[in-house]
TORLUM-74716 format. One record per residue (C-alpha): x, y, z. Coordinates in Angstrom, 3 decimals. Example, Ala and Ser with C-alpha at 12.3 -4.5 7.8 and 13.67 -1.06 7.14 Angstrom:
TORLUM-74716
[node [12.300, -4.500, 7.800]]
[node [13.670, -1.060, 7.140]]
END
This chain:
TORLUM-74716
[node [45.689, -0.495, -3.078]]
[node [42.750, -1.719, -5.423]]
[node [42.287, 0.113, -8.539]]
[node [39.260, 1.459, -8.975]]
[node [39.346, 2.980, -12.375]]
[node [35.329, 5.176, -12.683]]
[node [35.414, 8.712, -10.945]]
[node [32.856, 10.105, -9.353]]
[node [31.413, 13.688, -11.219]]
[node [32.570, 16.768, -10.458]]
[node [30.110, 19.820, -9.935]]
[node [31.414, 23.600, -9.532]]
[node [29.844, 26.228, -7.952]]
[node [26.420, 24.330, -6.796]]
[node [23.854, 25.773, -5.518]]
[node [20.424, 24.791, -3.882]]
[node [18.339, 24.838, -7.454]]
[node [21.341, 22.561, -8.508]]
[node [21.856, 20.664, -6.011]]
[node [18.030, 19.834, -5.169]]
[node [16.789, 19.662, -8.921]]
[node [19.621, 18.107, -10.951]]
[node [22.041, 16.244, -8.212]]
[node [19.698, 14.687, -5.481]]
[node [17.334, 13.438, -8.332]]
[node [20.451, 11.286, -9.804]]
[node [21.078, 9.155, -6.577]]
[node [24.520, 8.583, -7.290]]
[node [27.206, 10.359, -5.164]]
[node [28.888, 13.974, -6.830]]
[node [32.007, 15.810, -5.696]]
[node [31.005, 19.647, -5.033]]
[node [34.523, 21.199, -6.257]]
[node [35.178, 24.162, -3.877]]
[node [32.111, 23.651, -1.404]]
[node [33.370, 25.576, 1.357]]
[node [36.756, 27.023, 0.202]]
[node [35.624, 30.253, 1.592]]
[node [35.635, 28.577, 5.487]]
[node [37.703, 29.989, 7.549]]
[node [38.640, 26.872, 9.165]]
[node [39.721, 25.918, 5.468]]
[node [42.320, 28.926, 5.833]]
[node [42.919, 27.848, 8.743]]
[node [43.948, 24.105, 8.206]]
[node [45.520, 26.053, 4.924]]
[node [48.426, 27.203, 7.030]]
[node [49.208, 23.767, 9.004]]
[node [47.929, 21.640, 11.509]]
[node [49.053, 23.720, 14.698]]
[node [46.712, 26.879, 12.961]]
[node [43.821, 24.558, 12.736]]
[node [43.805, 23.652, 16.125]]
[node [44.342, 26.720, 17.762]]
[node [41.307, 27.718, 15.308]]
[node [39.777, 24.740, 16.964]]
[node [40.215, 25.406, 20.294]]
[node [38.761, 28.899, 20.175]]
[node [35.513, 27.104, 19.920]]
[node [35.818, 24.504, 22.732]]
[node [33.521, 24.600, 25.598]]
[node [35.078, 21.688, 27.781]]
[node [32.797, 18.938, 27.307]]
[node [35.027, 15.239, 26.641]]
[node [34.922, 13.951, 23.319]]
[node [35.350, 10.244, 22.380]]
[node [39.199, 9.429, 20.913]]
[node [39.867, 6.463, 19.277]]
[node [43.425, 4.759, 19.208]]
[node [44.588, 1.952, 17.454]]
[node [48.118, 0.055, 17.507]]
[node [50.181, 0.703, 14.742]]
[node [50.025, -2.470, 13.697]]
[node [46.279, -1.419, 12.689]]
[node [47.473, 0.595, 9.874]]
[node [45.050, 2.970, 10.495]]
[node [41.944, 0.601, 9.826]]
[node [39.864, 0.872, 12.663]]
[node [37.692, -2.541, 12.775]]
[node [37.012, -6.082, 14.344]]
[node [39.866, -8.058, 16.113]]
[node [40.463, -11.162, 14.213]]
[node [38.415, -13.251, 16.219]]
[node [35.491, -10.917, 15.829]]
[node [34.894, -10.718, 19.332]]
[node [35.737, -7.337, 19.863]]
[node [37.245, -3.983, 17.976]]
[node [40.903, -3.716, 17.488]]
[node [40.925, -0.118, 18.969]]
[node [40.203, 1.481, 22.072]]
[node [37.842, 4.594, 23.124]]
[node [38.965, 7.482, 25.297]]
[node [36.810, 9.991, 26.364]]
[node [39.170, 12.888, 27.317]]
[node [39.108, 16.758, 26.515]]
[node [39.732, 17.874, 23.078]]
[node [42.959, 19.710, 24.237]]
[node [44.077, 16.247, 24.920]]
[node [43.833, 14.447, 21.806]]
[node [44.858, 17.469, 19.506]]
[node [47.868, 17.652, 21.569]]
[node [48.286, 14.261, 21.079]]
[node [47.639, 14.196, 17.302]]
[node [50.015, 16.626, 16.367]]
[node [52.543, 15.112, 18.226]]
[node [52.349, 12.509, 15.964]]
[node [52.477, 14.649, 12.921]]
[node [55.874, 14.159, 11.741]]
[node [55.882, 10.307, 13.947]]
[node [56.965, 7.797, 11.303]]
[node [54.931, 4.939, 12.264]]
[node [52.170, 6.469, 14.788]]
[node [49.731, 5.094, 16.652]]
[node [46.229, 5.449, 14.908]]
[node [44.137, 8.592, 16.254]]
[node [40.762, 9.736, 15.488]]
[node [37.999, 12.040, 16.713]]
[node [34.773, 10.618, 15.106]]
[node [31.503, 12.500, 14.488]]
[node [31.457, 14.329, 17.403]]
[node [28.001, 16.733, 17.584]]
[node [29.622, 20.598, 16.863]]
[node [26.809, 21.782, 18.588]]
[node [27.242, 19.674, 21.676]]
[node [31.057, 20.800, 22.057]]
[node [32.337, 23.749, 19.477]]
[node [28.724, 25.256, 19.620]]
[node [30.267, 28.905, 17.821]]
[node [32.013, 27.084, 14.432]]
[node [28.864, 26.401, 12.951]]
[node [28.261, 30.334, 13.013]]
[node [31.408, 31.089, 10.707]]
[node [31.588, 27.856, 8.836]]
[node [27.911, 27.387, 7.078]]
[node [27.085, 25.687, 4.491]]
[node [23.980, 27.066, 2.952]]
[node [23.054, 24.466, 0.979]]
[node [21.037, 22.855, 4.018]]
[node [18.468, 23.899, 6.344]]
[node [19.619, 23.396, 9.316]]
[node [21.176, 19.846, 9.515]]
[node [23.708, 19.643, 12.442]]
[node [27.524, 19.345, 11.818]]
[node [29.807, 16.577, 12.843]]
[node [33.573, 17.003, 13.106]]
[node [35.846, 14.147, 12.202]]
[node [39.573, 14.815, 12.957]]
[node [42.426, 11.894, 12.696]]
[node [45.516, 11.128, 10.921]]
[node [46.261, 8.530, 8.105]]
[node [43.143, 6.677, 9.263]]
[node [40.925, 4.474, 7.115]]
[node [36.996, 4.731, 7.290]]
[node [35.861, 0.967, 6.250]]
[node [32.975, 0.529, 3.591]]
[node [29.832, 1.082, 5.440]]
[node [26.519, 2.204, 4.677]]
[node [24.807, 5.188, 6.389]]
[node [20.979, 5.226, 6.365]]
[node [20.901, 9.201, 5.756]]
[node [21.833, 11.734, 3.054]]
[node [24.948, 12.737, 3.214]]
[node [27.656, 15.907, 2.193]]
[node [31.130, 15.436, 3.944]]
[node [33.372, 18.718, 3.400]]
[node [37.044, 18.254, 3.864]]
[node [38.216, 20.956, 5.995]]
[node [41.817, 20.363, 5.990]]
[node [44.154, 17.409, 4.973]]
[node [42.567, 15.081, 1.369]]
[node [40.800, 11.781, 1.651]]
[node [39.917, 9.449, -0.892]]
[node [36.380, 8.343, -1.652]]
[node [35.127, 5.422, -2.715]]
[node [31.632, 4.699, -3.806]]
[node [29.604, 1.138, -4.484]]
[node [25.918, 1.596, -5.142]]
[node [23.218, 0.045, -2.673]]
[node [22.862, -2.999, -5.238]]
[node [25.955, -4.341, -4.549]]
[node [24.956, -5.397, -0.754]]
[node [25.482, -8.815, -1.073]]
[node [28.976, -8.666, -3.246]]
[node [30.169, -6.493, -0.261]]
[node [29.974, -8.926, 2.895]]
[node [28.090, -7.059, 5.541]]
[node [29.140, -7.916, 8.864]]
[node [26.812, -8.284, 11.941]]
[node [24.203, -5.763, 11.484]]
[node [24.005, -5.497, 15.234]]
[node [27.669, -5.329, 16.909]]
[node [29.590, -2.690, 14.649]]
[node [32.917, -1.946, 15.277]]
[node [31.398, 2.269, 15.625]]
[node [27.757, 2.400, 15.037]]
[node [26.911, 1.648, 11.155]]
[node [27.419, -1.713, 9.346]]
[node [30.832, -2.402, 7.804]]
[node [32.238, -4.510, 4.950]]
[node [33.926, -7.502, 5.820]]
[node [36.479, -7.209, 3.007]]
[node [39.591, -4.800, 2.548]]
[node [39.521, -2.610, 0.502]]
[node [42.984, -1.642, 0.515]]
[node [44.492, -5.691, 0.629]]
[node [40.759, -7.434, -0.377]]
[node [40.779, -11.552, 0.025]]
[node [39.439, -12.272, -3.223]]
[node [39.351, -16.181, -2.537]]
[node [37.184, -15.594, 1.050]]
[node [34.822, -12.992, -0.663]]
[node [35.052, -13.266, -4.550]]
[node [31.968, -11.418, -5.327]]
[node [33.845, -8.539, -4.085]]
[node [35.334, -8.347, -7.846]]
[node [31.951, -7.439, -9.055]]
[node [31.143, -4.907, -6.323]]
[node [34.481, -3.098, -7.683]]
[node [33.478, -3.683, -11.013]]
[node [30.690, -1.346, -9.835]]
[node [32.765, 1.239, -7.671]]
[node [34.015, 4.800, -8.064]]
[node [36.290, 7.154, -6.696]]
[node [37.248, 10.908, -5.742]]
[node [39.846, 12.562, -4.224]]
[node [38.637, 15.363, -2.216]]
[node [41.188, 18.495, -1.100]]
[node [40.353, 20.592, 1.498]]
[node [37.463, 22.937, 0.944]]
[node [35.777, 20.116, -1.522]]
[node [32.765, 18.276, -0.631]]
[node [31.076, 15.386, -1.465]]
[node [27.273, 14.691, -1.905]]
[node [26.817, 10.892, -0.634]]
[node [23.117, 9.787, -1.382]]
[node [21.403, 7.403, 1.252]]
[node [22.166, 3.470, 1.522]]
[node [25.494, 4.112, -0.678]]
[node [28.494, 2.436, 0.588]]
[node [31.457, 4.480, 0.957]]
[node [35.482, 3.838, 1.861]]
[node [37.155, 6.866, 3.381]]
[node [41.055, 6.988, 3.067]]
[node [42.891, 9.898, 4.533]]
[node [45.528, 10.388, 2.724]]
[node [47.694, 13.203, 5.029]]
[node [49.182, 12.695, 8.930]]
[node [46.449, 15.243, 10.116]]
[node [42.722, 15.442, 8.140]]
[node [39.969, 17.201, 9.684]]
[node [36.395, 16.584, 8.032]]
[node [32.963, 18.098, 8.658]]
[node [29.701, 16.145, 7.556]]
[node [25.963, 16.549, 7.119]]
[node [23.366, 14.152, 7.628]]
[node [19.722, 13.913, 6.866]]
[node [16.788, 12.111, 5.792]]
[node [13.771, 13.409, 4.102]]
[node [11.105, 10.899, 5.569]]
[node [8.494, 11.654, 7.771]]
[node [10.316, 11.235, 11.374]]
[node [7.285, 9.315, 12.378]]
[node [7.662, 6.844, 9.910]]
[node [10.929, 5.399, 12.215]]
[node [13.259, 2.998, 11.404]]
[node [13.230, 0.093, 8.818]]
[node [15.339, -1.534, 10.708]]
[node [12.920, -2.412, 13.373]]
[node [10.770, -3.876, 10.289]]
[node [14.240, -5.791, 9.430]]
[node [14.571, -7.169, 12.891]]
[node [10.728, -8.071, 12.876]]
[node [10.867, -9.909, 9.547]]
[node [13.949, -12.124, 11.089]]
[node [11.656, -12.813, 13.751]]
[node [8.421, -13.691, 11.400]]
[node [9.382, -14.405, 8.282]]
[node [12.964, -15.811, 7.618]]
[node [12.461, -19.156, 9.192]]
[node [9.142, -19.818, 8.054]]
[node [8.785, -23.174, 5.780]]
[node [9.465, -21.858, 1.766]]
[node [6.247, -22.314, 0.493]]
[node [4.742, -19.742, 3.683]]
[node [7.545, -17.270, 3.060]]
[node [7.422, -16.969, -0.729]]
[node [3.334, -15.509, 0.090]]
[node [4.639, -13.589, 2.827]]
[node [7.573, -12.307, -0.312]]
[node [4.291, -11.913, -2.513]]
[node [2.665, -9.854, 0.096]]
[node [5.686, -7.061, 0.841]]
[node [5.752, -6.824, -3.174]]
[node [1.776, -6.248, -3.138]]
[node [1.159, -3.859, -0.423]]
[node [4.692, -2.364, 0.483]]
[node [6.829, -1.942, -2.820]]
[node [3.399, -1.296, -4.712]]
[node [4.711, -3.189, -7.811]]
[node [1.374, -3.164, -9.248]]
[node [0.218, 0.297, -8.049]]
[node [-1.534, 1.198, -5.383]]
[node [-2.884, -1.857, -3.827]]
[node [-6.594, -0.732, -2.506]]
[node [-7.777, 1.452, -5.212]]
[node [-10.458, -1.129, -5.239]]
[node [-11.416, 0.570, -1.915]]
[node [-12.729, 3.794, -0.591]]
[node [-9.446, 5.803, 0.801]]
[node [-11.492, 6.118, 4.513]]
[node [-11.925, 1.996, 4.170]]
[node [-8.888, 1.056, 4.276]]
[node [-7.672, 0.495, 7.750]]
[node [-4.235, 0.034, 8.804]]
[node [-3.084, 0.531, 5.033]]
[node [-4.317, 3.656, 4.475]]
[node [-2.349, 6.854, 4.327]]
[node [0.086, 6.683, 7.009]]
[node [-0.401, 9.210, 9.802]]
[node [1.240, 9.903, 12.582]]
[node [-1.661, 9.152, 14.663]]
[node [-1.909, 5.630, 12.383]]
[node [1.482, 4.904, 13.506]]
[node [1.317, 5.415, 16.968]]
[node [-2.303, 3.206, 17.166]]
[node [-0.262, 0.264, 15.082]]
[node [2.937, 0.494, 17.385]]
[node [0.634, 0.296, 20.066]]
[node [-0.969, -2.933, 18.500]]
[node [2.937, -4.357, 17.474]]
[node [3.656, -3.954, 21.431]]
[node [0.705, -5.688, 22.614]]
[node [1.215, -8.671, 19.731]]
[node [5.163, -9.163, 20.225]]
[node [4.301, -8.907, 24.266]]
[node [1.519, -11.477, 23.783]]
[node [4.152, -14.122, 21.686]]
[node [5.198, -17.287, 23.780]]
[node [8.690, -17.732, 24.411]]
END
């Protein structure tokens, strides 16, 4: 296991006028000591795994979830097959009697097969948990239930704010800010082993001579160990490792994001700058570099204050009816491209 020797705060008995005015501000992840020691699914998963999940069950309403199992020779690290070419796991989608049954058969199993129910909607299939298990810190933000054994949660990034509550089991966090992208050897942004972009390198066993500016992304890092009823505020774009550390965990997490909704994703302005931009001749990409500084970062200030605010077209204040006419003029432009 790497040593990773900066912890991440700790924060006791947070609330909102905390939380939104001295924690969010910071941008750097916090442990919330005691978040949600008051669940009852906390006392639940207090008295073992076989009280969770009859807790558990008294919420299902039949609908399959998606199980994912991995050889034991995974060691819990769900990811890419060496060749890339593929994940080293496979899905299920079966009912959640199924793979609890399954997972605490495996409890006490001294080298088990890897098992884990990941971020499954609450409200799509244990509708009634989110009714005696709030967290009122948020307004509203939809729960997702994570529930595994000794499975390990490679170093991604999640484009959202984020508080994870451990309900039952303990996991270990760990944290690298969003300036250490490059040290931490993103793989393809667009075939993820489940959804969000993962580190290349292990965490747990790293290859220091394949990906040696890993050293100075850990120089970087934090940690926390979480028991159940803890949480964990995880601010956008971080990078985070999740390590459970029992044979049955069971995690609920929050996410959000503040922008407008119309604004949508950067991504699609990532994707459309590797189509533009990244191949253009050096000289033509460092104006194009110039121009993102000048009218999207705002380095300088705002850009047009040379101009009347009703004069200035396409970069003026952002509405959503601005956004729908300049998607409507990206479609026509990209459709209008030869090849």
């Amino acid at each position: 296991m790497t040593s990773v020797s900066a912890k991440t705060p700790e924060w006791r008995n947070v609330d909102r006028d905390v939380f939104y005015n001295e924690i969010v501000p910071a941008n750097r992840p916090a442990v919330l000591k005691g978040l949600v020691a008051n669940w009852p699914a906390v006392r639940a998963g207090a008295q073992s795994p076989q009280a969770m999940n009859q807790y558990l069950q008294g919420f299902d309403i039949n609908r399959p979830f998606v199980t994912l199992i991995g050889d034991p020779a995974i060691k819990g690290r769900f990811f890419y097959r060496d060749d890339l070419k593929g994940v080293n796991f496979e899905r299920r989608r079966e009912a959640f009697a199924v793979s609890m049954d399954r997972l605490l058969g495996l409890v006490d199993a001294p080298n088990p097969p890897s098992v884990f129910i990941q971020s499954a909607a609450i409200r799509d299939h244990l509708p009634a948990f989110e009714a005696q298990n709030r967290l009122d810190l948020l307004d509203d933000v939809a729960q997702r239930i994570w529930i595994g054994n000794s499975v390990v949660v490679q170093t991604h990034f999640d484009p959202f704010d984020n508080i994870a509550c451990v309900v039952a089991g303990q996991r270990r966090f760990t944290f690298f800010p969003p300036e250490q992208f490059a040290n931490l050897y993103a793989g393809p942004l667009d075939a993820t082993p489940s959804g969000a972009p993962v580190s290349m390198v292990s965490l747990l066993e790293p290859d220091f001579e394949r990906f040696p500016r890993f050293a100075q992304a850990l120089e970087a890092a934090e940690s926390a160990e979480l028991e159940a009823g803890d949480g964990v505020y995880i601010p956008y774009f971080w990078w985070h490792h999740v390590q459970s550390l029992s044979r049955f965990n069971v995690l609920i997490n929050y996410w959000w994001n503040d922008a407008k909704a119309f604004l949508g994703s950067p991504f699609d302005c990532l994707l459309h700058a590797v189509l533009s931009l990244r191949e253009l001749p050096p000289r033509q990409r460092d104006v194009w570099r110039m121009m993102f500084e000048h009218y999207i970062f705002q380095g300088g200030g705002e850009p047009l204050a040379h101009l009347p605010v009703e004069q200035r077209g396409m970069m003026g204040p952002l509405t959503p009816e601005r956004a729908q006419s300049i998607r409507a003029d990206l479609a026509r432009l990209l459709g209008s491209r030869p090849g």
